[in-house]
C-alpha positions in Angstrom: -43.1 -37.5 -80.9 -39.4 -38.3 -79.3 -38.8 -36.6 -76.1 -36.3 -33.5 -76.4 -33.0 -34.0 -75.4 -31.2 -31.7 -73.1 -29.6 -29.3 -75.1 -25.6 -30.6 -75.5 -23.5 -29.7 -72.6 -26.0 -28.0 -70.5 -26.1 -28.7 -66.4 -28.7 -31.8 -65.9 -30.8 -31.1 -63.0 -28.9 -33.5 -60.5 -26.0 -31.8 -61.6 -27.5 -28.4 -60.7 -28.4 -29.7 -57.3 -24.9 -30.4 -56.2 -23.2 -27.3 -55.3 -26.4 -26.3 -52.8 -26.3 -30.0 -51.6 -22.2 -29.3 -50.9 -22.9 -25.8 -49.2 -25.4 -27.5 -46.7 -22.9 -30.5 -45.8 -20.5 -28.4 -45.2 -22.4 -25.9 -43.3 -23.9 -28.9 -41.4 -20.4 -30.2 -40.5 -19.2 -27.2 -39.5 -22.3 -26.5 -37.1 -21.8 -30.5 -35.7 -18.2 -29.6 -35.4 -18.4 -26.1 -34.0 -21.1 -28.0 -31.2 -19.0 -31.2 -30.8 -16.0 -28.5 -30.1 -17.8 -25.8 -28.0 -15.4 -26.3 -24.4 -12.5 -26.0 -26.6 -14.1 -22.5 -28.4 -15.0 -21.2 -25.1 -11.9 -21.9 -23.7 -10.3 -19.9 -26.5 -12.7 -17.0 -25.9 -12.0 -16.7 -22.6 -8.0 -16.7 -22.7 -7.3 -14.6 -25.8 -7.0 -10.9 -24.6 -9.3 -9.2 -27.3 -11.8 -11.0 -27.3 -11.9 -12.2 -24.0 -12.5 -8.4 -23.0 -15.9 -8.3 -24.7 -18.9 -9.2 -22.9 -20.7 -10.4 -26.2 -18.1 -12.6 -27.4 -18.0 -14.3 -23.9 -21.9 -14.2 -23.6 -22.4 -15.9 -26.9 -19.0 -18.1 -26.2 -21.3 -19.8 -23.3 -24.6 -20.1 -25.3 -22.6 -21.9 -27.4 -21.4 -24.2 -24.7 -25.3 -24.3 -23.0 -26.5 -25.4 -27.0 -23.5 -28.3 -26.8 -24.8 -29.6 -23.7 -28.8 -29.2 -24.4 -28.3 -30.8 -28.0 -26.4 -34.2 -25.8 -23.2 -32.6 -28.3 -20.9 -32.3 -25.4 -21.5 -35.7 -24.0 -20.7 -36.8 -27.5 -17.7 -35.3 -27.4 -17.1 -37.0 -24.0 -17.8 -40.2 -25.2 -15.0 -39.9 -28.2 -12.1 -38.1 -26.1 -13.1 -40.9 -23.9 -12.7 -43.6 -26.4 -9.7 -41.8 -27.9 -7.7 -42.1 -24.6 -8.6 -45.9 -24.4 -7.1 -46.4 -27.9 -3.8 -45.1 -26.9 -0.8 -47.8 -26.2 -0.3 -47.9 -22.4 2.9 -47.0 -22.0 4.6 -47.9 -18.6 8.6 -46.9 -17.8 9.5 -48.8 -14.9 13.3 -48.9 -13.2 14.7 -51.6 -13.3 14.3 -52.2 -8.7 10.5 -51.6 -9.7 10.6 -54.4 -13.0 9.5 -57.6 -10.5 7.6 -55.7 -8.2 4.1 -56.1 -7.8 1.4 -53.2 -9.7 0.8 -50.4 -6.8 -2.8 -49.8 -5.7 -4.7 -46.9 -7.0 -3.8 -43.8 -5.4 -6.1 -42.7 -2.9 -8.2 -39.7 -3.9 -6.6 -35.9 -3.2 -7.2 -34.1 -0.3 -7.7 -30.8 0.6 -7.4 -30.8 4.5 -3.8 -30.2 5.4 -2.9 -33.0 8.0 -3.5 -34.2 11.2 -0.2 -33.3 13.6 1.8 -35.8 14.2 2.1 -35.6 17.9 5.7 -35.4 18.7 7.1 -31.8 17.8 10.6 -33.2 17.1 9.5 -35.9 14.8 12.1 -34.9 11.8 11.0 -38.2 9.8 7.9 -37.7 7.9 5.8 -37.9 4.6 6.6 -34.6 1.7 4.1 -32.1 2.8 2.3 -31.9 -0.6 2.3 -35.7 -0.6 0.4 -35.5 2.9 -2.4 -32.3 1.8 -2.6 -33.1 -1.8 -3.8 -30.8 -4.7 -7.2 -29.6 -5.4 -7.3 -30.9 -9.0 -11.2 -29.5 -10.2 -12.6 -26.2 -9.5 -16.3 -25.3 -9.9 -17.1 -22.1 -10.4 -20.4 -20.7 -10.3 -22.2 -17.5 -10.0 -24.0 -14.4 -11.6 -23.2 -12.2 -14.4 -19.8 -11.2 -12.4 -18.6 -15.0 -12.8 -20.3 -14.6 -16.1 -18.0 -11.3 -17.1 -15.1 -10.3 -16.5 -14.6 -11.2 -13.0 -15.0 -14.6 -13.6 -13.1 -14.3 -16.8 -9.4 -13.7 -15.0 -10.6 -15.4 -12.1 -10.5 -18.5 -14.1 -7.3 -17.4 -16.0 -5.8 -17.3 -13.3 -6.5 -20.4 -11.3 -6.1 -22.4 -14.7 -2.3 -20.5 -15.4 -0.9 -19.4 -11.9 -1.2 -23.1 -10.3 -0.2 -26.3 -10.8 -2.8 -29.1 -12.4 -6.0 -27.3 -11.3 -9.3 -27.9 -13.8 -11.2 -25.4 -13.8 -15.7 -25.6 -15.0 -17.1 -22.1 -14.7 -21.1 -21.0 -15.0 -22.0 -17.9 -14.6 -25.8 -16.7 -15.3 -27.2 -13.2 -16.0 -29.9 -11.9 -13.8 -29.7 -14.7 -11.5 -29.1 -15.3 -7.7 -30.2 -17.5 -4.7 -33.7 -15.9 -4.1 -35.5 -16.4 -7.8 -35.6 -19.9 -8.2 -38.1 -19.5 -10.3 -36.5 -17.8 -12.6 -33.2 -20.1 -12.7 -33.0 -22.8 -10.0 -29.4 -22.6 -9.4 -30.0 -26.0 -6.8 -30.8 -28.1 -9.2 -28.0 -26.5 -12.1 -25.8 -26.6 -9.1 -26.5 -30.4 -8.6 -26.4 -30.8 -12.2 -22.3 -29.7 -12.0 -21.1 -31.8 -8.8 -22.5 -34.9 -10.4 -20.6 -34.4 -13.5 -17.4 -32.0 -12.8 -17.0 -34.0 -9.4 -15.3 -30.8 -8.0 -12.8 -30.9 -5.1 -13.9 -26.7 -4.8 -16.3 -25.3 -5.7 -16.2 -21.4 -5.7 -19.8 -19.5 -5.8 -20.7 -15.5 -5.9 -23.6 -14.9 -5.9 -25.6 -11.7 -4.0 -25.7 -8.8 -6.4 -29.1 -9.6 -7.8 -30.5 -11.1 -4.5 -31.3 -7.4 -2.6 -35.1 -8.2 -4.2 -38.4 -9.9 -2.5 -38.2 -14.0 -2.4 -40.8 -15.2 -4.5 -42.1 -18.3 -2.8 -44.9 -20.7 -4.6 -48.3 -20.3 -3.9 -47.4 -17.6 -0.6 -47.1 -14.2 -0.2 -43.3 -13.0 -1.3 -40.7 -12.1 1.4 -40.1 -8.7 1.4 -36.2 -7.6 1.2 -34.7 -7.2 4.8 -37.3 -7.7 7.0 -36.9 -11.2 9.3 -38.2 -13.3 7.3 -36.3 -12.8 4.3 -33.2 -12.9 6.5 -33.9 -16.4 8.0 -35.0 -18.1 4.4 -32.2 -16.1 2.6 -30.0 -17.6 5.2 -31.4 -21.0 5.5 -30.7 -21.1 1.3 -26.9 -19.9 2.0 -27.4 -23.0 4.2 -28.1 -25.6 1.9 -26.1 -25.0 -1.0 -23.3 -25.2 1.5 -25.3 -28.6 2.9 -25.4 -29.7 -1.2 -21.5 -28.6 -2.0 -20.3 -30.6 1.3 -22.5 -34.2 0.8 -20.2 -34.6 -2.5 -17.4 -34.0 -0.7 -16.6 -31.0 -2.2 -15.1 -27.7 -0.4 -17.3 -24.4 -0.2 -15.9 -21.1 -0.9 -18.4 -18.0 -1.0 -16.9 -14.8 -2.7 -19.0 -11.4 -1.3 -19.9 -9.1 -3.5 -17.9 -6.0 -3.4 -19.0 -2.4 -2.4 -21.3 -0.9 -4.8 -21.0 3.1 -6.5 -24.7 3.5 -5.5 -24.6 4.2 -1.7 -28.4 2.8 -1.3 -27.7 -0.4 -3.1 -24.3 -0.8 -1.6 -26.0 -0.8 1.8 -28.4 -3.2 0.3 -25.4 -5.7 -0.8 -23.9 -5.0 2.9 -26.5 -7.0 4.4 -26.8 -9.9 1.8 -22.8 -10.0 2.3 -23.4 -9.8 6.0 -25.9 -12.9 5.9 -24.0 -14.8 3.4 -20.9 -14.7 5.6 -22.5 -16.1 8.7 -24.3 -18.6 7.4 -21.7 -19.5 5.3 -19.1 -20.1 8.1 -21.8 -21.5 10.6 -22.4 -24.2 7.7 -18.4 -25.1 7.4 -18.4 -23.7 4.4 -15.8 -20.3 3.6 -16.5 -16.9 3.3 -13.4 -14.5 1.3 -14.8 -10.7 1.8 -14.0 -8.4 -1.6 -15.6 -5.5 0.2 -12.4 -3.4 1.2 -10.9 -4.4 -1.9 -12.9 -1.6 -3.6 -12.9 1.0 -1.0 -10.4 3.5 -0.3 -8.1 4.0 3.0 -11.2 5.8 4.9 -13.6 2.8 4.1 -15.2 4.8 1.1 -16.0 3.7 -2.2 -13.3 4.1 -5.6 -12.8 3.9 -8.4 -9.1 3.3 -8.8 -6.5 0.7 -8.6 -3.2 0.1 -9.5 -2.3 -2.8 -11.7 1.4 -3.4 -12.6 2.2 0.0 -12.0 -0.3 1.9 -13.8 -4.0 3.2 -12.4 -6.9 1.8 -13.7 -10.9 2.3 -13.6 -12.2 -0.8 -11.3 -15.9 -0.4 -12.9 -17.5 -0.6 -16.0 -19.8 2.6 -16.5 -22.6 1.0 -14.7 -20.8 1.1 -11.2 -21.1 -2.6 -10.5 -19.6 -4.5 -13.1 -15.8 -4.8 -13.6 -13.8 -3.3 -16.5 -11.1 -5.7 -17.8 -8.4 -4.4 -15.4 -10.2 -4.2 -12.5 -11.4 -8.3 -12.8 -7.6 -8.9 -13.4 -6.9 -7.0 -10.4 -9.6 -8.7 -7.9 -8.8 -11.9 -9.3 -5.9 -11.6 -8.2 -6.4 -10.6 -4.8 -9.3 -13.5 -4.3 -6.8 -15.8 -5.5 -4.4 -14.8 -2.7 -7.4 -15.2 -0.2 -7.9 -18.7 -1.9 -4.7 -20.0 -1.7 -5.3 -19.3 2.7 -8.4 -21.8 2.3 -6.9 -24.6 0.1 -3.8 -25.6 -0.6 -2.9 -24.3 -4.2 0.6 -25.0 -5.9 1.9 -22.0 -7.8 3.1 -22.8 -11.1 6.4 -20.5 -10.5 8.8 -22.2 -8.2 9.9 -19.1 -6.7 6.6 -18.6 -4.7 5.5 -20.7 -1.8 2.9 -22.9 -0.9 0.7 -21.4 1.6 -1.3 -23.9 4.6 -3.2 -22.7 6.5 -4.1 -24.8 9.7 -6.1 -25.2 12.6 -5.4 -25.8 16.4 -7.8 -26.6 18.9 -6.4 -24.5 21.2 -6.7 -25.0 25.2 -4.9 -21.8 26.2 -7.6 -20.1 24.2 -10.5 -22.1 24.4 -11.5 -22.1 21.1 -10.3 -23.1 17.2 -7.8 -20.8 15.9 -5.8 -21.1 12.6 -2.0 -19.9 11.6 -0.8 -19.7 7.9 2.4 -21.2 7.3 4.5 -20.2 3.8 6.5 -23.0 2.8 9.4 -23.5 0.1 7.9 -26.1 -3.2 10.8 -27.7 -2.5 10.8 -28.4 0.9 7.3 -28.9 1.0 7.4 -31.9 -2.1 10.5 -33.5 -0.9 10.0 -33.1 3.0 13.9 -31.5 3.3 13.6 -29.5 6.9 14.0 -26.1 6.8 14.5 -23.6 9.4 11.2 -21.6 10.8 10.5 -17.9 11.5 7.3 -16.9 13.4 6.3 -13.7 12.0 3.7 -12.0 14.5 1.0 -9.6 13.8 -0.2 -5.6 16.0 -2.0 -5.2 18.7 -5.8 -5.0 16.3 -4.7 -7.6 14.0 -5.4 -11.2 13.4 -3.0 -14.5 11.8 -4.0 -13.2 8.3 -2.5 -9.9 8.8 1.1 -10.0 7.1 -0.6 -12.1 4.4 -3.5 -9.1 3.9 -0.7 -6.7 3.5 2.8 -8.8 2.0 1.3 -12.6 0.8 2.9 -12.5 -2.7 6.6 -11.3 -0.6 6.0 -13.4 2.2 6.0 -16.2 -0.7 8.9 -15.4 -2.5 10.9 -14.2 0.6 9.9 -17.8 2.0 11.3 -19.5 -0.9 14.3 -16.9 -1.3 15.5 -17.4 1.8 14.4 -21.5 2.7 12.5 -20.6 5.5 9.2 -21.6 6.3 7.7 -18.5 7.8 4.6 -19.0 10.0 2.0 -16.3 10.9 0.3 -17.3 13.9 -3.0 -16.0 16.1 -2.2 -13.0 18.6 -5.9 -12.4 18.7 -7.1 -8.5 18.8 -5.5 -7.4 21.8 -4.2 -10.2 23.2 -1.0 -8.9 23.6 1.0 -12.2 23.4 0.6 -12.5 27.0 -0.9 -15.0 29.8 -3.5 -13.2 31.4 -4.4 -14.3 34.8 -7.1 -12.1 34.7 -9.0 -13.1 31.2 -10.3 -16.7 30.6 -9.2 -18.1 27.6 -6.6 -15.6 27.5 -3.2 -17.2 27.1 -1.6 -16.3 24.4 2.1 -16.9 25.2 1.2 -20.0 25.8 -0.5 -20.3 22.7 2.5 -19.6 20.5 5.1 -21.0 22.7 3.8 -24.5 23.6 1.2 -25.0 20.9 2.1 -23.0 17.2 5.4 -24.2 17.7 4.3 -27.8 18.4 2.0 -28.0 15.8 4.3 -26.1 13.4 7.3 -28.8 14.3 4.4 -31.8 14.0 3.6 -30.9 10.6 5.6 -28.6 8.8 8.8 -29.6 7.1 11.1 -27.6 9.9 13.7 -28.6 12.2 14.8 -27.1 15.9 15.8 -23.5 14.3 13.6 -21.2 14.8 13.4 -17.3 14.8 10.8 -15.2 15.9 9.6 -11.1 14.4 6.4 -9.2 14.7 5.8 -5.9 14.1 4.0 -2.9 17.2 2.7 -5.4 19.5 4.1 -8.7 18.1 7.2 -6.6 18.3 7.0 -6.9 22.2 5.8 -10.3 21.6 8.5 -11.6 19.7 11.6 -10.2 21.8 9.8 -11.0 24.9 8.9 -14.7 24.0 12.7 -15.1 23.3 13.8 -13.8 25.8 12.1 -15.9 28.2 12.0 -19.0 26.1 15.7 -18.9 24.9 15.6 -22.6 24.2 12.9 -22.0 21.3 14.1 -19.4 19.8 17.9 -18.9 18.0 17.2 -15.0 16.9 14.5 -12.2 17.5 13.4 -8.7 15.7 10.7 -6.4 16.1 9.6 -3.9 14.2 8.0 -0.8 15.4 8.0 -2.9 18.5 6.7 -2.0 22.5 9.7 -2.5 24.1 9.0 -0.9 27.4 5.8 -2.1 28.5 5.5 0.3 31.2 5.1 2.9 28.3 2.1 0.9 27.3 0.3 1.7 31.0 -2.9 3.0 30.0 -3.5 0.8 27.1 -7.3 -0.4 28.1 -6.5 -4.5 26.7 -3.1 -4.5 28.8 -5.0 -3.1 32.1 -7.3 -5.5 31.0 -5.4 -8.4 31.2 -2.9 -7.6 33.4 -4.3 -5.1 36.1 -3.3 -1.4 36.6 0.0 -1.1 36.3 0.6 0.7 39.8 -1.0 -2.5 41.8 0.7 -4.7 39.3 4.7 -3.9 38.3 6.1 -7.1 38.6 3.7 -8.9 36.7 4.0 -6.1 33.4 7.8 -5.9 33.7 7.5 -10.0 33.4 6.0 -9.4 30.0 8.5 -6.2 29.1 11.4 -6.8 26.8 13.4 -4.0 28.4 12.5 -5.1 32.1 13.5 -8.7 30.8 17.1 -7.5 29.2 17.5 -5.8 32.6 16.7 -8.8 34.7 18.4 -11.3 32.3 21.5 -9.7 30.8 23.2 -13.1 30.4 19.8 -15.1 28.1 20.0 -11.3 26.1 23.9 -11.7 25.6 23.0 -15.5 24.0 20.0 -13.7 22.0 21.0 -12.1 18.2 18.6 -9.2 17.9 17.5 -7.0 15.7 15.4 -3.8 16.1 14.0 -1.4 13.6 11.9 2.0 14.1 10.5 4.5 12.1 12.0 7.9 13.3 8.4 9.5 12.8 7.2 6.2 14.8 5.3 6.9 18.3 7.0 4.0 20.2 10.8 6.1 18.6 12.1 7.0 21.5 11.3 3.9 23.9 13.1 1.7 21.2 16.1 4.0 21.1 16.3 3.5 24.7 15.5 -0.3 24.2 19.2 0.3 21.9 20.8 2.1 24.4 20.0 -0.4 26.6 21.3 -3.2 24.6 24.6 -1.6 24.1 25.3 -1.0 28.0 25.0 -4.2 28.7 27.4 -5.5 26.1 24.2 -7.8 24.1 24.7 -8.0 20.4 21.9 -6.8 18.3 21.2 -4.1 15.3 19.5 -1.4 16.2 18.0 0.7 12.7 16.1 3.6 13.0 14.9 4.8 9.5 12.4 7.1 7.8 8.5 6.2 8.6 5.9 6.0 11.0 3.4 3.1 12.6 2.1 1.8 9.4 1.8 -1.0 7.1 3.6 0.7 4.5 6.7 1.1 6.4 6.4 -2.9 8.1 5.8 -4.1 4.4 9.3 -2.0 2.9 11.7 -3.2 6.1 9.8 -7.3 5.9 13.0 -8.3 3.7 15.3 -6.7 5.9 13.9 -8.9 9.0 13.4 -12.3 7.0 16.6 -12.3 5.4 18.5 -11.0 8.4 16.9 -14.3 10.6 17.7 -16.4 7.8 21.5 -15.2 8.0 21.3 -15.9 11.9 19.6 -19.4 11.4 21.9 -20.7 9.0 24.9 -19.5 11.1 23.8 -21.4 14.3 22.0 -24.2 14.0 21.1 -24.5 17.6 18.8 -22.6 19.9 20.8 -20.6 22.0 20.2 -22.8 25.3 21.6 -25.7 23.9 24.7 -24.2 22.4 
């Protein structure tokens, strides 16, 4: 019998096959595609606002990322963007004075360190600033779910948009600290990411799962708290910092904020407080977030205010961040940042902040000042006038930039100053004490900011000097008795009459009761200084500025009063406020753009007019 024949025009069963076979290719290639592609997905996750603000599209955005890596898809990927870049044409555009010269050696390899001084104060010739410090190029971020979420979300944003050529690698993992390595060894992951990000930074926050027991192999666990714990949890803080540094890298450890629960948030208290000594004792940088979520008393909130609205800071669980509340701590870690390394802002009109350390003799120790510096000046090395701007009484060198650092940026680049915030340690008074070692601190601004500052900073010899309470008395009085420093003074809020200051504890301190010891206080009063130097105040543009609520009110409008009898030029403005940051904050323009007027209009201190 002849075999049947398919009936005519029906499918042949290789025929049939071929729309399933098409599906699966397809679906395959997408899948290889979707692996090959998973940075670039993430990537997109993480900076589209919608879905970027759900925790499952950003949870599943870096599972898809952990598959690429496990499947060897992302080093695929590597290996053709790799081979991609070699197959472009190398093009080179040379002037025509560079056309016979000879290839340039490689760059050498960014630093983050700002430099060493130069050593002369009145060198005026030397290299750009940013061409000297360089510009952290990759940033590692690593952490639990909060670097997962939305904290690490913006955080990430933000360093990849508000800055100039940074890279940023971020890892965060749910459920997941320093003291369950056996549950995620974050050593080894973190090893894993120096070898092949090759970070400059690396940022880590970790903490809010680490108020547990240490589990340790085959030994009893370490029980939360007690001594033990502290020294292994401490000794761990230690050697990521050890692993971080031994590639070279910078080490920046983020606390964990204060918590809803008050049991827990005493819990994350003393991780923070371990973390941050350990931290610092290994070289490595510790940026608090704990005030950021408090209110004025020190209590927990709630609320913020984000571009002029108010905003929940926490999801419902009272520890993680809703969307607003990780746009607005990134943004106030990434002013804390940009004090440890030096980040370029992507908007001219903000400055670039150094930060820098002196080994200071008059103080005995290492102490640091910030200085805000105009992109322009600071890439092209043009020299700029300076204004030291000097903190209170309580206050440290990070002060104004706690309370003003976006302003202090913009005003700094308004205004083409380079405005420098140096140390007046926590009543130190800005004077010598002959009574407390290590306890000069005139000397400290007068013979050693200002050297440093002129050394390395893009500045020539105009300089002004403003603080605010204390650093009010500070500034004038420095002026006044170092008139070829300093072209113009202000003081806000300032102590004008030391004598009015008497029982102040730090001030009897340093300088002895005031009854056995006039002459040396009214050596360290502005008003006793006027009085005993009318000429050096007639050569001195001031200006002076109280709040008419202010405690120190009525010694300034006798400070004014002062001023005008003797025939000294200054500006006296009393105005509605008290002693507070909020009033120092609103009249900061006034005083940088009046010193800036002054500076341009003499370009000489006044001793050497």
């Amino acid at each position: 019998m002849a075999p049947r024949s398919p009936p005519q025009g029906g499918p042949r069963p290789s025929e049939r096959s071929e729309p399933a076979s098409l599906v699966v290719g397809l679906w395959l290639t997408a899948l290889a595609l979707t692996l090959l592609f998973a940075g670039e997905i993430r990537s997109f996750v993480v900076h589209d606002r919608a879905l970027g603000a759900r925790p499952v599209a950003l949870a599943a955005a870096d599972a898809l990322v952990e598959t690429s890596e496990r499947t060897r898809a992302s080093w695929l990927a590597e290996r053709l963007s790799s081979l991609a870049e070699r197959a472009k044409p190398e093009v080179v555009w040379l002037r025509e004075d560079e056309a016979a010269a000879p290839p340039r050696a490689p760059a050498p390899p960014a630093r983050v360190d700002p430099p060493a001084p130069a050593g002369d104060a009145g060198v005026t010739e030397r290299a750009p600033l940013l061409a000297e410090v360089g510009e952290p190029k990759r940033v590692l971020v690593i952490g639990a779910s909060s670097v997962l979420l939305h904290f690490g979300v913006e955080l990430e944003r933000t360093l990849r948009t508000s800055y100039k050529g940074v890279e940023v690698t971020r890892l965060g993992k749910l459920a997941t600290g320093l003291v369950r390595d056996d549950f995620f060894d974050w050593p080894a992951k973190t090893t894993e990411l120096l070898d092949k990000v090759e970070p400059h930074v690396v940022i880590a926050q970790f903490g809010g799962n680490d108020a547990q027991a240490i589990s340790l192999a085959r030994r009893a666990p370490l029980m939360f708290a007690t001594p033990e714990w502290d020294e292994e949890y401490g000794r761990r803080i230690e050697a990521l910092a050890e692993l971080v540094q031994s590639r070279g890298a910078r080490l920046i450890v983020i606390g964990m904020p204060m918590m809803r629960e008050p049991r827990f948030s005493k819990r994350i208290e003393h991780v923070n407080a371990i973390t941050s000594e350990r931290a610092q004792k290994s070289g490595a940088s510790f940026i608090s977030t704990w005030d950021l979520s408090a209110d004025p008393r020190g209590e927990y909130t709630n609320s913020i205010r984000l571009d002029g609205a108010s905003h929940l800071l926490r999801s419902s669980d009272g520890v993680h961040f809703t969307r607003e509340g990780a746009v607005y701590m990134a943004r106030k870690v990434s002013e804390q940042l940009e004090r440890e390394v030096v980040l370029v802002p992507a908007d001219e009109d903000r400055a670039v902040v150094v930060r820098r350390d002196i080994e200071s003799k008059a103080l005995g120790r290492s102490v640091s000042y910030l200085a805000y510096v105009p992109q322009t000046a600071a890439r092209e090395g043009d020299a700029l006038p300076a204004l030291l701007l000097l903190h209170g009484a309580d206050g440290s060198f990070t002060d104004w930039s706690d309370h003003a650092h976006r302003a202090l940026q913009e005003l700094s680049s308004r205004h083409e100053l380079v405005i420098v915030t140096p140390e007046g340690g926590a009543s130190g008074w800005y004077v010598d004490s002959p009574l407390v070692p290590n306890s000069r601190y005139a000397s400290h601004i007068v013979e050693e900011v200002v050297a440093d500052v002129g050394a390395t900073m893009p500045v020539d010899e105009r300089r002004g000097i403003a603080g605010l309470s204390a650093g009010g008395h500070g500034a004038l009085t420095l002026a006044l008795k170092h008139p070829e420093l300093f072209a113009s003074a202000s003081s806000m809020s300032g102590v004008v009459d030391l004598a009015a200051a008497a029982s102040r504890e730090a001030l009897v301190e340093r300088l002895g009761p005031y009854a056995d010891n006039r002459e040396r206080w009214e050596e360290s009063s502005a008003r006793h200084l006027v009085e005993a130097r009318p000429d050096v105040a007639r050569a001195l543009p001031m200006l002076v500025t109280v709040g008419a609520s202010d405690r120190w009110a009525p010694e300034n409008r006798a400070f004014a009063e002062l001023l005008a009898s003797l025939g000294v030029d200054h500006s006296f403005e009393e105005h509605a406020g008290g002693h507070d940051w909020p009033t120092w904050t609103e009249k900061l323009p006034r005083h940088v753009a009046w010193h800036a007027e002054q500076l341009r209009a003499g370009a000489v201190t006044p001793a050497s007019r």
